[in-house]
C-alpha positions in Angstrom: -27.9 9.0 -84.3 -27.3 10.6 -87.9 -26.3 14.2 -88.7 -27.5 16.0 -91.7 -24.2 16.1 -92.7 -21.1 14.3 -92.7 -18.5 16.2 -90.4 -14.7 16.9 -91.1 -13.1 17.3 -87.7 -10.3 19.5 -88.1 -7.4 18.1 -84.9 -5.0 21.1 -84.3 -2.0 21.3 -82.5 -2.8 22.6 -78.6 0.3 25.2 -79.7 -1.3 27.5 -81.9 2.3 28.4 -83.3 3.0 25.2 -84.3 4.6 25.3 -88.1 2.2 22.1 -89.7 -0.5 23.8 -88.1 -0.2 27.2 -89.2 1.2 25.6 -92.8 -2.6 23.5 -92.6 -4.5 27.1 -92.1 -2.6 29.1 -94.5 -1.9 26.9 -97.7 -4.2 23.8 -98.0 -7.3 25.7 -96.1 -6.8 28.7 -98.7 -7.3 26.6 -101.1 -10.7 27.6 -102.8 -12.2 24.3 -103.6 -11.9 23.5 -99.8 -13.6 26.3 -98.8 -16.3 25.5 -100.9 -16.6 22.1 -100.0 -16.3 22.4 -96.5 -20.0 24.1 -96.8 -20.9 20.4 -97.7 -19.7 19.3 -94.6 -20.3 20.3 -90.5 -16.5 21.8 -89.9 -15.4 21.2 -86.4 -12.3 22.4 -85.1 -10.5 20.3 -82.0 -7.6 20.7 -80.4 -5.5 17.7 -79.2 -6.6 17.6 -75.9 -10.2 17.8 -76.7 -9.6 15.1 -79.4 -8.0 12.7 -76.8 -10.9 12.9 -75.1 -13.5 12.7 -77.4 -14.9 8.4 -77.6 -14.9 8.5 -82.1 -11.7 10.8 -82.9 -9.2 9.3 -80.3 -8.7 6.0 -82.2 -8.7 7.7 -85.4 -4.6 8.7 -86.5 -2.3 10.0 -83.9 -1.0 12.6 -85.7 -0.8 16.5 -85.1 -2.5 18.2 -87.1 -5.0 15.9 -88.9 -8.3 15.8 -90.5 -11.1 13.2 -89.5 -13.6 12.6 -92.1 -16.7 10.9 -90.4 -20.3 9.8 -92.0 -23.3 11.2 -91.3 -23.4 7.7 -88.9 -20.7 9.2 -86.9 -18.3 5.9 -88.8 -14.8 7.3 -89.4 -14.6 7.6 -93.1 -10.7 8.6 -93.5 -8.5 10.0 -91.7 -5.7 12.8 -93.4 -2.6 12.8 -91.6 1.3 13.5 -92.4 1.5 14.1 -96.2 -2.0 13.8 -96.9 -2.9 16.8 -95.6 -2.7 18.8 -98.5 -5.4 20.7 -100.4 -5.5 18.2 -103.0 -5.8 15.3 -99.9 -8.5 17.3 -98.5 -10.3 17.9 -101.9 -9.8 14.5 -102.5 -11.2 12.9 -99.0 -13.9 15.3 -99.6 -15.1 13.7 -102.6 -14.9 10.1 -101.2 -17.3 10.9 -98.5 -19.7 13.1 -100.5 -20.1 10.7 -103.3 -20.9 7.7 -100.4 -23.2 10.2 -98.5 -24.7 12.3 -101.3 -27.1 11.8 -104.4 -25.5 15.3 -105.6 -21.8 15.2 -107.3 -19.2 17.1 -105.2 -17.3 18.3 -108.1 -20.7 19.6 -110.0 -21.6 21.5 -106.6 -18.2 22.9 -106.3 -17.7 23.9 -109.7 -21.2 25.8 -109.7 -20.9 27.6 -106.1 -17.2 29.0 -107.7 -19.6 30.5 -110.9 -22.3 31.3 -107.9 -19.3 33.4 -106.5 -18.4 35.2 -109.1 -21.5 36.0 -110.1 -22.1 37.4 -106.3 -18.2 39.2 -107.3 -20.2 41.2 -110.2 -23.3 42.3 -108.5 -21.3 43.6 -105.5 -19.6 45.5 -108.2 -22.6 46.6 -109.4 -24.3 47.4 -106.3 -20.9 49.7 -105.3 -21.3 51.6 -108.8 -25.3 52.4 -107.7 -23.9 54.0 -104.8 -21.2 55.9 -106.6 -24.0 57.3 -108.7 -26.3 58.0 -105.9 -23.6 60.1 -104.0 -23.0 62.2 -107.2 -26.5 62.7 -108.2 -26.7 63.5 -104.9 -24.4 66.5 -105.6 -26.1 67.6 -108.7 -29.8 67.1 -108.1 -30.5 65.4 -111.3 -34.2 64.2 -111.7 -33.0 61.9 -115.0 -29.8 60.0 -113.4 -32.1 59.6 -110.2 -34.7 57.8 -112.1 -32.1 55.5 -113.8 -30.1 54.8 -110.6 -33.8 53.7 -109.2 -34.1 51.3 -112.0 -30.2 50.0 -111.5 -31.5 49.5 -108.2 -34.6 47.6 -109.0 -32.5 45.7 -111.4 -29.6 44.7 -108.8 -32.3 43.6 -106.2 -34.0 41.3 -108.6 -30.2 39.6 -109.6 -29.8 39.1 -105.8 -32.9 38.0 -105.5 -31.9 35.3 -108.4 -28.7 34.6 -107.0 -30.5 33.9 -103.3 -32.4 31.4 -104.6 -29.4 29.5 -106.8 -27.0 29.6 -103.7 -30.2 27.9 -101.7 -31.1 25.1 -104.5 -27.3 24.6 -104.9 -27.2 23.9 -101.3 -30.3 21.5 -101.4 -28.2 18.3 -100.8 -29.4 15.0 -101.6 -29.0 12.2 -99.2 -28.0 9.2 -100.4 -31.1 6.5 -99.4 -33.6 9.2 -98.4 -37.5 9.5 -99.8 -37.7 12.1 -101.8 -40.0 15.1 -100.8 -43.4 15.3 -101.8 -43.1 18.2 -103.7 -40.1 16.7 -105.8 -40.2 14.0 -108.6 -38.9 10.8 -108.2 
């Protein structure tokens, strides 16, 4: 069996009030470049008990909480524990297993999904002004404004249009060892 992607199993403490865990969720998860990269991976969430049980993540670390890197092969790649498990661990393990796995650089990908993000940040702006003008011109009845909100409008769905199709290539990852599709040049 192989996944699409490789997997970062997130072990958690069965005590969802436990201080490493709730340390784990709120500083090193928050931190923006592993949110991004997690969309690289499939995130799974265990807690101990379910870990225990499960045949791959059992054997790999002992310690609560922890995070299990594993190939697309299912093969533990590393395993974050103790004072590893910090957002600059995570980041880090994240890049081992991308660059082994993926044609695609991690770094590259992350770096451009942050500007994809803030680029999404502007046209929401936009798209909030758009309806600021609409519910005054709605007030007024002015045939002029109307006509230019309509083009704003036009405007901001072609942008998001754009942006849709740059958040889809961006997510177009590149399997290490795999043809290449038809379509695409070698």
């Amino acid at each position: 069996m192989v996944s699409d992607k490789p997997m970062m199993v997130y072990v958690m403490s069965d005590d969802p009030a436990d201080s490493e865990t709730r340390k784990l969720d709120s500083v090193a998860f928050a931190k923006e470049q592993v949110g991004i990269g997690a969309k690289f991976f499939r995130a799974i969430k265990m807690t101990t008990g379910d870990a225990a049980q499960d045949r791959i993540i059992k054997d790999a670390g002992k310690a609560v909480p922890r995070i299990v890197f594993l190939r697309r092969d299912y093969a533990v790649a590393n395993v974050l524990e103790g004072n590893e498990l910090s957002g600059g661990g995570i980041v880090k393990a994240m890049q081992q297993v991308a660059a082994k796995e993926y044609v695609n650089n991690f770094d590259t990908m992350v770096k451009e999904y942050i500007s994809l993000l803030n680029d999404l940040d502007r046209l929401e702006s936009k798209k909030a002004a758009i309806e600021d003008q609409k519910r005054r011109v709605a007030e007024k009845a002015n045939k002029s404004k109307e006509v230019k909100i309509a083009r704003d409008e036009a405007e901001y769905k072609a942008e998001m249009q754009a942006w849709e199709a740059k958040e889809t290539k961006l997510k177009e990852l590149k399997v290490k060892g795999e043809a290449p599709a038809a379509n695409e040049e070698a």
